[in-house]
LOBATOR-374334 format. One record per residue: residue in one letter; x, y, z of N, C-alpha, C, O, CB in turn; residue number from 1. Coordinates in steps of 0.02 Angstrom, whole numbers, plus 50000, padded with zeros to 5 digits. Each point is the difference from the previous one (the first is absolute). Glycine has a CB too. Example, Ala and Ser with C-alpha at 12.3 -4.5 7.8 and 13.67 -1.06 7.14 Angstrom:
% LOBATOR-374334
SITE res    nx    ny    nz   cax   cay   caz    cx    cy    cz    ox    oy    oz   cbx   cby   cbz   n
SITE   A 50660 49716 50390 49955 50059 50000 50045 50060 50000 50052 49999 50033 49853 49942 50029   1
SITE   S 50077 50112 49902 50042 50059 50003 49961 50055 50037 50025 50055 50008 50034 49913 49884   2
***
This chain:
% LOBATOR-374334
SITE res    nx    ny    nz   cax   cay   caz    cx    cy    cz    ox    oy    oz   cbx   cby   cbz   n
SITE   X 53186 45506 40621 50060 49992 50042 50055 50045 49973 50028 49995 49946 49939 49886 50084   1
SITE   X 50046 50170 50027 50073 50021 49961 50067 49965 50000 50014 49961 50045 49940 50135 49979   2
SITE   X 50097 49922 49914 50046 49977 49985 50047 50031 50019 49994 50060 50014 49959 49898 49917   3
SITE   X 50111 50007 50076 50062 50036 50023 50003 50072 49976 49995 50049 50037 50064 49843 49962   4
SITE   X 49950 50109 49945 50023 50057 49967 49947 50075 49995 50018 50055 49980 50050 49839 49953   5
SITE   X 49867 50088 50092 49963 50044 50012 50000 50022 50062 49977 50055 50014 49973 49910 49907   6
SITE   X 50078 49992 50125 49990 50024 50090 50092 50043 49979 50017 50051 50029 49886 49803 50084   7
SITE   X 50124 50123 49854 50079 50033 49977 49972 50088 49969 50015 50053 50026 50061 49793 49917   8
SITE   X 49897 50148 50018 49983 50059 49978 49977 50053 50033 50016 50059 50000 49973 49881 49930   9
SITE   X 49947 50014 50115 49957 50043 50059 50044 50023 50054 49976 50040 50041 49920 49893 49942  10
SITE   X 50161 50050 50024 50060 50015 50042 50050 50073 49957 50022 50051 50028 49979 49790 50020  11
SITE   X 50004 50141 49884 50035 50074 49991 49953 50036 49987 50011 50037 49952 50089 49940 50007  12
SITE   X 49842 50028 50067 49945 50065 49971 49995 50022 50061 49988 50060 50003 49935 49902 49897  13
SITE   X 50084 50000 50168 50010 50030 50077 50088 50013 49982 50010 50061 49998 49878 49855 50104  14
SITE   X 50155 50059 49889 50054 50036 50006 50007 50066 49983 50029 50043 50034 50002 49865 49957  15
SITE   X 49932 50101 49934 49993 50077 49982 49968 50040 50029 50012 50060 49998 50000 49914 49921  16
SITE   X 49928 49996 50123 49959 50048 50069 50035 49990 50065 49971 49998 50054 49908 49986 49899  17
SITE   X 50176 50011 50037 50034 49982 50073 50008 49978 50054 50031 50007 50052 49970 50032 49913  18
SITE   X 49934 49910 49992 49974 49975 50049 50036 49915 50018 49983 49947 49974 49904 50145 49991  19
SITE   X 50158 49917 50081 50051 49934 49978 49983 49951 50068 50039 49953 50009 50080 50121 49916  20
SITE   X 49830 49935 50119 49986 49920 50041 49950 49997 49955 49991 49941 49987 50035 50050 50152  21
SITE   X 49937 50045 49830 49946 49938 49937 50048 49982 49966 49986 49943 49981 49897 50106 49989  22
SITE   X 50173 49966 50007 50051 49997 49947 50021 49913 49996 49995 49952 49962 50057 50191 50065  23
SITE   X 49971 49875 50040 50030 49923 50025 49966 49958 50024 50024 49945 50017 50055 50095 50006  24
SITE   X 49833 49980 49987 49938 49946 50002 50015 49961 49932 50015 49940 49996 49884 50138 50071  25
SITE   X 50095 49970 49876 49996 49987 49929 50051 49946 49980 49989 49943 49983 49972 50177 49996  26
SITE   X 50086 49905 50026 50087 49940 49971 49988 49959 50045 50021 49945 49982 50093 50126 49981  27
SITE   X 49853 49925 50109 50006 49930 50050 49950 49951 49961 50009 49940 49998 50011 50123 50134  28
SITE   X 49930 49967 49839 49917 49960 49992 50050 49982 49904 50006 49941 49983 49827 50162 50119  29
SITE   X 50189 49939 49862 50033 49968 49945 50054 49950 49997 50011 49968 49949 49955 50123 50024  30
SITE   X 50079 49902 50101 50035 49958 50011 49981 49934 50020 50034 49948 50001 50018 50141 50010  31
SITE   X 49877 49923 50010 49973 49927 50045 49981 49975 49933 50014 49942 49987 49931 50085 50150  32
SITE   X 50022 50012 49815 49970 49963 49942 50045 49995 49951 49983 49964 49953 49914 50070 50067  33
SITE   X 50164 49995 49979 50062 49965 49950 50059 50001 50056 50028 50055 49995 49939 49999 49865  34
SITE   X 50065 49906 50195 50046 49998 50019 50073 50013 49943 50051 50025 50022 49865 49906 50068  35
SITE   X 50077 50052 49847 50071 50006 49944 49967 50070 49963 50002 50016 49941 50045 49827 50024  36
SITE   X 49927 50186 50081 49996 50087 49961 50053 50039 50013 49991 50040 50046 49894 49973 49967  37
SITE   X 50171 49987 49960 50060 50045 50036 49976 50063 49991 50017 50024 50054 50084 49908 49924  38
SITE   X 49877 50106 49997 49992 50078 49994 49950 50022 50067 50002 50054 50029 50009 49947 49821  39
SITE   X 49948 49947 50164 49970 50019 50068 50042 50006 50049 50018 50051 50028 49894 49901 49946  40
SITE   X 50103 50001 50034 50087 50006 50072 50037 50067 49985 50015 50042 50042 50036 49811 49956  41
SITE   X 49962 50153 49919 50047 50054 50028 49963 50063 50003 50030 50044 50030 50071 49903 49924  42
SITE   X 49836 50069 50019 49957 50062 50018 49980 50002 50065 49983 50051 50029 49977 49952 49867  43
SITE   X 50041 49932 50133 49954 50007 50090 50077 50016 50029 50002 50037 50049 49868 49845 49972  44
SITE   X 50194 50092 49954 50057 50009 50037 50013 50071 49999 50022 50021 50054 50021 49867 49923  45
SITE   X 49948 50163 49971 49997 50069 49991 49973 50041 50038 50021 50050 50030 49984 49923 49887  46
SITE   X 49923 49990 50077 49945 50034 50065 50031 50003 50072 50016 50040 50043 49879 49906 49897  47
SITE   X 50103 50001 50049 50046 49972 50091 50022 50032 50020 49985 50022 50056 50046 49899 49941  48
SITE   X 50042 50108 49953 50053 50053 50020 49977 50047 50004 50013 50023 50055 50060 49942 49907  49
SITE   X 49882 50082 49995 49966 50059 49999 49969 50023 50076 49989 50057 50020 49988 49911 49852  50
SITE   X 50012 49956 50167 49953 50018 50039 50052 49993 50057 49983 50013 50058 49894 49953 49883  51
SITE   X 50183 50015 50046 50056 50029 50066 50010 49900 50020 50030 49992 50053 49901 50184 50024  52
SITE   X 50052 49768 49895 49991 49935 50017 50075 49969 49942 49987 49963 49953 49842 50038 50085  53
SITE   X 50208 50011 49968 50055 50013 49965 50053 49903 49989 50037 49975 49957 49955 50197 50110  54
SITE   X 49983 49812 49992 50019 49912 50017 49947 49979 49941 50026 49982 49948 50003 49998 50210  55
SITE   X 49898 50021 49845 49937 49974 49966 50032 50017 49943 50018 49950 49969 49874 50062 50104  56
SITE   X 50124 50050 49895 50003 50031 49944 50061 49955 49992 49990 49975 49945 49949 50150 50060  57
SITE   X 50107 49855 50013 50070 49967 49973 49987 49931 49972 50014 49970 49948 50058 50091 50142  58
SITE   X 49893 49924 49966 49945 49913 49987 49978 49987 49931 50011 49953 49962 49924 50059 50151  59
SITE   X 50033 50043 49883 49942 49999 49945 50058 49992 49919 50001 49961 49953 49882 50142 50134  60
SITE   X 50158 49956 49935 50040 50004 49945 50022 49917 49982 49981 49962 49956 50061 50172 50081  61
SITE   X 50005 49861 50016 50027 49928 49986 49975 49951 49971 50030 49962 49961 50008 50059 50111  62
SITE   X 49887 49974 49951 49941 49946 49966 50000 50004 49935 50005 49953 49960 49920 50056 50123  63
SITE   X 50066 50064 49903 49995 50032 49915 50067 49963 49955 49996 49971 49946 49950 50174 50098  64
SITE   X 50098 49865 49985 50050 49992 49978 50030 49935 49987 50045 49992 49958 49953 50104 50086  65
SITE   X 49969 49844 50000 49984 49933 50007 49982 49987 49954 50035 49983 49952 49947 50010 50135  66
SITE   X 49953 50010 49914 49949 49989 49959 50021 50008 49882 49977 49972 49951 49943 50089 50209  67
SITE   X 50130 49993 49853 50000 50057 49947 50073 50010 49998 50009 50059 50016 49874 50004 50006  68
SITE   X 50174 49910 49966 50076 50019 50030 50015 50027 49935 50058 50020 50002 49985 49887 50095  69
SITE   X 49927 50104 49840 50037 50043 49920 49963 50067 50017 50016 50052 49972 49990 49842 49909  70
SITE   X 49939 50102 50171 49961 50068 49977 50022 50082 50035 49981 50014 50056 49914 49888 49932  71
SITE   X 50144 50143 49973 50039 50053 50019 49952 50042 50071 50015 50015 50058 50048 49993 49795  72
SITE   X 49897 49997 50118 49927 50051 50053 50032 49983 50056 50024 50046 50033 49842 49941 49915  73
SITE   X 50141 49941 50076 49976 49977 50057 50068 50008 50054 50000 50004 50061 49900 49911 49872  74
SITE   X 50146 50085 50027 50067 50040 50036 49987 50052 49992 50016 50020 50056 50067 49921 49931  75
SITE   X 49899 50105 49986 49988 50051 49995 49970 50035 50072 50021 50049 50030 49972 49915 49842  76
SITE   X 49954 49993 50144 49959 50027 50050 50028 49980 50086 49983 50020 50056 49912 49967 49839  77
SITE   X 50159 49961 50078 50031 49975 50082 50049 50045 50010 50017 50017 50056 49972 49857 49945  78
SITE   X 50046 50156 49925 50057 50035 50013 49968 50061 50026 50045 50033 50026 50035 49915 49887  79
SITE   X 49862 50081 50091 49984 50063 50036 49983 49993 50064 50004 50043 50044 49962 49999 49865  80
SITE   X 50011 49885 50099 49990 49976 50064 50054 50019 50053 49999 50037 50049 49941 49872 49892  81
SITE   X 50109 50054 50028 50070 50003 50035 50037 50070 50014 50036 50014 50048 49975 49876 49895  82
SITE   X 49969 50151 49999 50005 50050 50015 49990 50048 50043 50041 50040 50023 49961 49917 49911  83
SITE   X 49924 50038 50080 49985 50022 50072 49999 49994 50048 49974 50040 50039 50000 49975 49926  84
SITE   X 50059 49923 50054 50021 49959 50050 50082 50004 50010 50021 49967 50047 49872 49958 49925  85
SITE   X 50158 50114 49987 50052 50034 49999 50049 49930 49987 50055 49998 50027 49906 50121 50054  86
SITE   X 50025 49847 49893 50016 49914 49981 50047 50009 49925 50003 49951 49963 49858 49984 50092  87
SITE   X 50171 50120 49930 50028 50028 49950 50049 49938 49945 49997 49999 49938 49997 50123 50153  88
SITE   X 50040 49843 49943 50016 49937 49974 49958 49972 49951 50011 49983 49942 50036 50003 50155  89
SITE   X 49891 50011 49947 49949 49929 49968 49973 50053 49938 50006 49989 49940 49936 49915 50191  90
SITE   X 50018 50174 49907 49991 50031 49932 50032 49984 49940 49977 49967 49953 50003 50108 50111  91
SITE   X 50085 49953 49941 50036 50004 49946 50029 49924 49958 50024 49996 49943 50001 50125 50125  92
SITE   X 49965 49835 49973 50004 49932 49966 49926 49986 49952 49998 49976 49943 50086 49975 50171  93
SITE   X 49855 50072 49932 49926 49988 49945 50018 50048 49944 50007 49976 49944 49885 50001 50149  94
SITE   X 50114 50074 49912 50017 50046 49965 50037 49977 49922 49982 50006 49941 50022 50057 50183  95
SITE   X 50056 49907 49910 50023 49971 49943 49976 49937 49955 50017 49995 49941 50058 50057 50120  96
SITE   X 49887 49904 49971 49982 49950 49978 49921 50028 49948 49980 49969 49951 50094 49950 50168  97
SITE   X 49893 50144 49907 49932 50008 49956 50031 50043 49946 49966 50026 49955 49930 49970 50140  98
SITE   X 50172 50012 49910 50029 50028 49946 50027 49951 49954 49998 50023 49943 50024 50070 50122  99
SITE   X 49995 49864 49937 50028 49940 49976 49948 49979 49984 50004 49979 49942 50087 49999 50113 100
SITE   X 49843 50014 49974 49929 49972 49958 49960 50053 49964 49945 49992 49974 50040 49921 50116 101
SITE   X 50059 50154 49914 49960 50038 49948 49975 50060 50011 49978 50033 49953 49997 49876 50016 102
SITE   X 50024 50113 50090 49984 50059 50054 50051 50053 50020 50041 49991 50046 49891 49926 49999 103
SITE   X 50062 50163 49902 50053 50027 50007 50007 50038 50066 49953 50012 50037 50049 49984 49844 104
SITE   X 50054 50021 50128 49990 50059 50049 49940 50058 49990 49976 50012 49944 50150 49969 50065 105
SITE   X 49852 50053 50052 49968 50074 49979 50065 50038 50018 50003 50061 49993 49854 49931 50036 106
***
C-alpha cells in the first residue's frame, strides 16, 4: 500500500517532468491518505496555479497554511499566488509574514 509521502514524492518527480495533472493526481492521492499533510496542499496549490486554476491554487494554499500557520514556504507560495492574480496587498502581506517566519526576500 502506498503511503502519503510516497504518492507526495511521485508528484514532485511529475512536477519536474511537467507533468502537473499527474502532479495533482499525486498530492490529491497523498492528501486522501494524510488529509494533515500540509506540504501536499501547498505543492498541488502551486500546480494549480501553474496550470492557470489560480482560485484551486489559493484554496490549497490556505489549507497549507491551516494546517501549518509557523511554516514560512507556505506563505511563500500563496504570496506568488496572489501575485499572479495582481492581489498585490495580500502578496505583500504573505510576503511579510514568511519573512517574519524566516523566508528572505530574493
Amino acid at each position: 500500500m502506498q503511503d502519503a509521502m510516497e504518492a507526495f514524492k511521485q508528484g514532485l518527480d511529475h512536477v519536474r517532468r511537467s507533468e502537473f495533472e499527474h502532479a495533482v493526481e499525486a498530492f490529491t492521492k497523498a492528501i486522501e491518505l494524510d488529509p494533515e499533510l500540509a506540504i501536499a496542499y501547498d505543492a498541488r496549490g502551486a500546480v494549480f496555479t501553474l496550470m492557470g486554476n489560480t482560485d484551486q491554487g489559493i484554496a490549497d494554499c490556505n489549507e497549507a497554511i491551516r494546517l501549518a500557520p509557523k511554516e514560512a514556504k507556505f506563505y511563500r507560495t500563496r504570496c506568488l499566488v496572489f501575485r499572479d492574480v495582481g492581489e498585490q496587498a495580500k502578496a505583500e502581506a504573505d510576503l511579510a509574514k514568511s519573512e517574519e517566519l524566516g523566508i528572505t526576500r530574493d
